[in-house]
N, C-alpha and C positions, 0 to 999 in steps of 0.2 A: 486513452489508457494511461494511466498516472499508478508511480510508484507511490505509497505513502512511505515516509521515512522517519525511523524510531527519533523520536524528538530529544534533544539535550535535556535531560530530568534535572541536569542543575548539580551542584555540591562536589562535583569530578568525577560526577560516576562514568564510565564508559561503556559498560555491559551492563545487563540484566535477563535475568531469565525468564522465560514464557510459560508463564505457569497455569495459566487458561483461554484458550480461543472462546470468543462468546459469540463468534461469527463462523462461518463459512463458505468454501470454494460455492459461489453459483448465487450467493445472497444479497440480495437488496437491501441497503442499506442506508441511511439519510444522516447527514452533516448532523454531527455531537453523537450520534450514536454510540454506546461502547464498545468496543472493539476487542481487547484485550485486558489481562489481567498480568502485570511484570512484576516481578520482586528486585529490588536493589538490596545492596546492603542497608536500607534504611529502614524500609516498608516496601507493603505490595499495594502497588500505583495501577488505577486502569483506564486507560488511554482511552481518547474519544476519536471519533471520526473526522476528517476534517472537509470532506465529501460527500456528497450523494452519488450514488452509484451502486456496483455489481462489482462484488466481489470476485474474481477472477485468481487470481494465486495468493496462498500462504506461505511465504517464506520461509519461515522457521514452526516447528514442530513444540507441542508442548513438553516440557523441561532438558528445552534447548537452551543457547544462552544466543541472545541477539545482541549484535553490535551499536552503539549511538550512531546516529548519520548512517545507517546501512536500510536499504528494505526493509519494511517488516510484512508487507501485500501490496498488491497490487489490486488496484480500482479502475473498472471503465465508467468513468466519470458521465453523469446525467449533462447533456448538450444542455447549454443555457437558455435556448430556444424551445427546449422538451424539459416540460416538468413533471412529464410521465416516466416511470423506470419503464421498463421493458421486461416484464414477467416472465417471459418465455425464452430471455438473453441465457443460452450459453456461453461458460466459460470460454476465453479462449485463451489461446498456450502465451506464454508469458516470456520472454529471455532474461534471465541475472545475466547483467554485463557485470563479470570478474574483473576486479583491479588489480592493476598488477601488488606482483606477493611483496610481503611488508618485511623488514630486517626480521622480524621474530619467527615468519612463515619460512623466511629459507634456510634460516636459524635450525628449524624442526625439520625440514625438507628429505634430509636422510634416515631420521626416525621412521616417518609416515611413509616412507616407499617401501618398507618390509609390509605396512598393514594396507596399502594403500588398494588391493582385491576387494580386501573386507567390506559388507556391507555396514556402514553407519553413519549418526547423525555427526555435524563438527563436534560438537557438544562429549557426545561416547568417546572420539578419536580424539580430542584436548584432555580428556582424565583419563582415557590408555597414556597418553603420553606423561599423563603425572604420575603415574601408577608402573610406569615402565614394563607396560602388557603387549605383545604381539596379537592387534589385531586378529591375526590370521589363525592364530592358535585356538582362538574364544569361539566355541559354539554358540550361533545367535538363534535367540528363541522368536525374535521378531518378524513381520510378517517378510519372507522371501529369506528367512535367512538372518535378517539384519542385528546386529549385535546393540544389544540394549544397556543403559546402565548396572542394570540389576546382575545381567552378564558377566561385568566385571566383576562384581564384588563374586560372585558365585565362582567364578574361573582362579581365585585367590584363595579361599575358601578351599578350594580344589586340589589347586597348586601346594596350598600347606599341608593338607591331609596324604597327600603322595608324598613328601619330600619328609614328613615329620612323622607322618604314623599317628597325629593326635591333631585333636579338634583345633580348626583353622580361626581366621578371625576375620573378619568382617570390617572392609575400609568403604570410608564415607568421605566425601571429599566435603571440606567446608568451605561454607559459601553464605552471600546472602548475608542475614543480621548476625549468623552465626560468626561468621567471618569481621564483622563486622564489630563485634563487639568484643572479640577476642584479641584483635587488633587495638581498641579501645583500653582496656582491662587491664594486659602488657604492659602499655605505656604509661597508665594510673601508675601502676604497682611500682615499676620500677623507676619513675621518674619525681614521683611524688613522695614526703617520706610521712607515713600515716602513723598517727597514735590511734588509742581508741579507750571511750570511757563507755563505763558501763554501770545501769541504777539501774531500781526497782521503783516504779509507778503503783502508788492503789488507785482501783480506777472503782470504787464500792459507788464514788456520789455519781460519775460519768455513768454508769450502766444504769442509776436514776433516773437522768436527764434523759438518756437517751430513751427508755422507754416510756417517761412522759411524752416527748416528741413524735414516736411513732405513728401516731395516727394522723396527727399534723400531717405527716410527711408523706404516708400512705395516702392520702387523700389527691395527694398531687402527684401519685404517683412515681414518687422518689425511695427509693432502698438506700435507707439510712446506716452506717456502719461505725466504729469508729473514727477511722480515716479521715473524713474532715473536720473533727474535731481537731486532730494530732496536727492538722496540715494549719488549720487556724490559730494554735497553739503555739507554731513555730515563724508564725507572721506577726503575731500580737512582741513575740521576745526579741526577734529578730529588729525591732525600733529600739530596743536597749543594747543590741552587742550587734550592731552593721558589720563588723569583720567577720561573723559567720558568715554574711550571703555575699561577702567579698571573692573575688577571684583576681591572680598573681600572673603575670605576665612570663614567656617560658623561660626568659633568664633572669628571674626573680630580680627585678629591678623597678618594676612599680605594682602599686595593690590598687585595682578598681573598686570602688564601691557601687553596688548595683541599687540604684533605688525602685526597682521594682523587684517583688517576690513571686520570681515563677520558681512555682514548687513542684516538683517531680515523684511520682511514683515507679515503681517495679512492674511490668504486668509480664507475665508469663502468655504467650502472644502463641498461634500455631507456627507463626516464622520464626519463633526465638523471643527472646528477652526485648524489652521496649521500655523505653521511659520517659511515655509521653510528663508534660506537666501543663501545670494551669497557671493561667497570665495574671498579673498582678491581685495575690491573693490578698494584699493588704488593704483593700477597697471591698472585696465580698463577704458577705455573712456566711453564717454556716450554712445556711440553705442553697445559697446561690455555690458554693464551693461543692455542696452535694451534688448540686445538676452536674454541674462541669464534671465531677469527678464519674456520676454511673456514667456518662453522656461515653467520655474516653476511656470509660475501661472496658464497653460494650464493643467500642471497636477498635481499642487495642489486641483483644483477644482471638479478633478475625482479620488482624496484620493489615485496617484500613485507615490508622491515622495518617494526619497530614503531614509532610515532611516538616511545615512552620510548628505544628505541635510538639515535635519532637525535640527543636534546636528553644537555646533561648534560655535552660534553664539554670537558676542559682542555689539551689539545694535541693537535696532528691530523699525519698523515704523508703524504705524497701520491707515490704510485711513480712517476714518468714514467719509470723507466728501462724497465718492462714494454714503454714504447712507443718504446723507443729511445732518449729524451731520456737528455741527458748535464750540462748543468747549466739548471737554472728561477730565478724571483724569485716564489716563490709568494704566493698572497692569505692572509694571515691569518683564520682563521673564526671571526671574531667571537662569542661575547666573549674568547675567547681570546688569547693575547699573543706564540703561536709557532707555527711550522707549518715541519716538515720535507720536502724534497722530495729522494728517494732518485734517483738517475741508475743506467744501464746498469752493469753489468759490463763492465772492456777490458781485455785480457792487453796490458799496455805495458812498454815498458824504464822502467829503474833502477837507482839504482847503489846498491850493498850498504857494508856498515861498510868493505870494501875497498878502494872503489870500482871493485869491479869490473860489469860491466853486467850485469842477472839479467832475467825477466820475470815479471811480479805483476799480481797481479786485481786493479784499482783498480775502486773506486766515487767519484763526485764525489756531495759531501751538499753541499744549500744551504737555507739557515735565512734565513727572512725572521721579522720579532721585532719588537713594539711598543714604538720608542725613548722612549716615554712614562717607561715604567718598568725597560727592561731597556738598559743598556750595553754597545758591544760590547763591552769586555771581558771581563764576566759570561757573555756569550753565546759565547765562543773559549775560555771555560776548558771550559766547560758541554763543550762538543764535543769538547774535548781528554777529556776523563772519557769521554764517549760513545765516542769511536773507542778508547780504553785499552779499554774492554770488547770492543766489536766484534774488535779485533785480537788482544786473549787470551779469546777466547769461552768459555773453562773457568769463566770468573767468573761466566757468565749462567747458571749449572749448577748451578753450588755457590756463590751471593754470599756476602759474609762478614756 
């Protein structure tokens, strides 16, 4: 009988949450098996088996929050002499040996003894304690009783409709990327001090190309978008103005130059916001930056990239025009020093070398940029190169 024990995920996380068993009290199961699905503030990571064996106990319950170095199951481990499981193995009872309580445990120690009848997971009884809720007050709708997440928010909800007479509100405790990124954002905003310029792209020859391309691309089963044109766009300039993909040391006392272009995207993720990027884009074609890019947005969007996907990068792009938006003041993603936000496509008038009035696909781009080290001037030539490529896209094809 062997505890398995939540492994160091790396970056200083310490917790994480349990967000899907993909195992069972009583199951057989073989070394690399998966086991679980966690979420950190990063991504949702899912841990492998490091055993064969029969699952025997589950430690923590799903969206609970488990500790690094603590249980997370327990395994009766297949005898190295038997490389048969044993099909018919009953669980058997398990002991959690408790450590003694930690500064923070005795810290809360008088909190938790008014709730401490209550039935619940640590998980419900650490956001009572954030939420300043009596346990003991909360009708639990869970099985025997047991006070659930959902409990709380409902027992508030409750609380303000008694005390106020009018509709209550609804608290969510952040956690996870959400936490994660907010904590991130903060320290952009306030620490960095951001300009932002803003142009209009015609993109009439690019929606050419690209539907020349299509079939190419279809064929190989690639969804072809803007996206890596913009992202190619910003590798081919970025060999004219290296202080874009520069980044500043935190007491602005030296500027690195990064000679590789890991360029970043935005994906709206089920965990939150995520900005994986792709590793030196100044070496791949458009097609090859295509794979990479549906590759990671297919599973950015099911919170499974890899944590090396995530770090690493030196300018980010953020679509909002997917979402309609037409011009933003984006956050710069630290340690970064630039961050692109792409706006909608609009068939708008204009006047021609003639001036006569025509209609053209406009995009509006808006650059927010660390006045630490970048000018706007530097940063309005930078874009003037950017939109020269976008608007004779034969360049992004064949660069010189």
């Amino acid at each position: 009988m062997k505890d398995f024990i939540l492994p160091d995920i790396g970056e200083g996380i310490v917790e994480c949450e349990v967000v899907k068993w993909l195992i069972v009290e009583g199951q057989n199961i073989k070394e690399d098996d998966p086991v679980v699905e966690v979420m950190t503030d990063k991504a949702l990571v899912e841990i492998p088996a490091k055993y064969t064996g029969i699952v025997t106990k589950l430690y923590y319950g799903e969206g609970e929050i488990a500790k690094v170095h603590s249980p997370l199951f327990s395994i009766d481990i297949v005898n190295s002499n038997n490389h048969q499981v044993n099909e018919t193995a009953q669980p058997k009872e398990q002991t959690l040996t408790v450590n003694s309580p930690s500064k923070v445990e005795l810290q809360t120690k008088n909190v938790e003894s008014t709730s401490s009848k209550a039935l619940a997971s640590p998980a419900v009884r650490r956001l009572a304690r954030e939420m300043a809720i009596d346990l003991t007050k909360v009708i639990g709708t869970g099985e025997k009783g047991r006070v659930l997440s959902d409990d709380l928010s409902q027992f508030v909800v409750s609380d303000n409709d008694d005390t106020n007479n009018k509709a209550g509100h609804t608290v969510e405790l952040i956690k996870g990327v959400k936490a994660s990124m907010a904590k991130k954002m903060t320290h952009a905003a306030f620490t960095v001090p951001h300009f932002s310029v803003s142009e209009e792209i015609q993109l009439d020859k690019l929606i050419e190309v690209k539907a020349q391309l299509l079939d190419t691309y279809m064929q190989k089963q690639l969804k072809l978008t803007f996206m890596p044109f913009f992202i190619k766009a910003i590798s081919l300039a970025l060999h004219q103005f290296p202080i874009i993909n520069a980044q500043v040391n935190n007491d602005c006392s030296e500027i690195t130059y990064m000679d590789t272009h890991n360029i970043g995207f935005a994906i709206d993720s089920k965990i939150g916001l995520l900005v994986p990027n792709i590793k030196g884009v100044e070496r791949l074609s458009i097609m090859d930056i295509t794979f990479q890019y549906n590759e990671l947005v297919d599973r950015a969007r099911l919170g499974r990239v890899k944590s090396e996907e995530l770090k690493g990068g030196t300018i980010s792009l953020s679509n909002i025009g997917v979402l309609g938006g037409t011009v933003a003041t984006p956050i710069i993603n630290t340690p970064e020093s630039a961050i692109l936000a792409l706006g909608k496509i609009q068939r708008l008038p204009r006047f021609n070398e003639q001036d006569q009035v025509i209609a053209v696909n406009i995009m509006q781009v808006s650059w927010s940029a660390d006045h630490r080290i970048i000018d706007g001037s530097t940063l309005v030539k930078f874009n003037n190169l950017l939109k020269s490529y976008i608007e004779n896209p034969i360049s992004l094809l064949h660069p010189l």
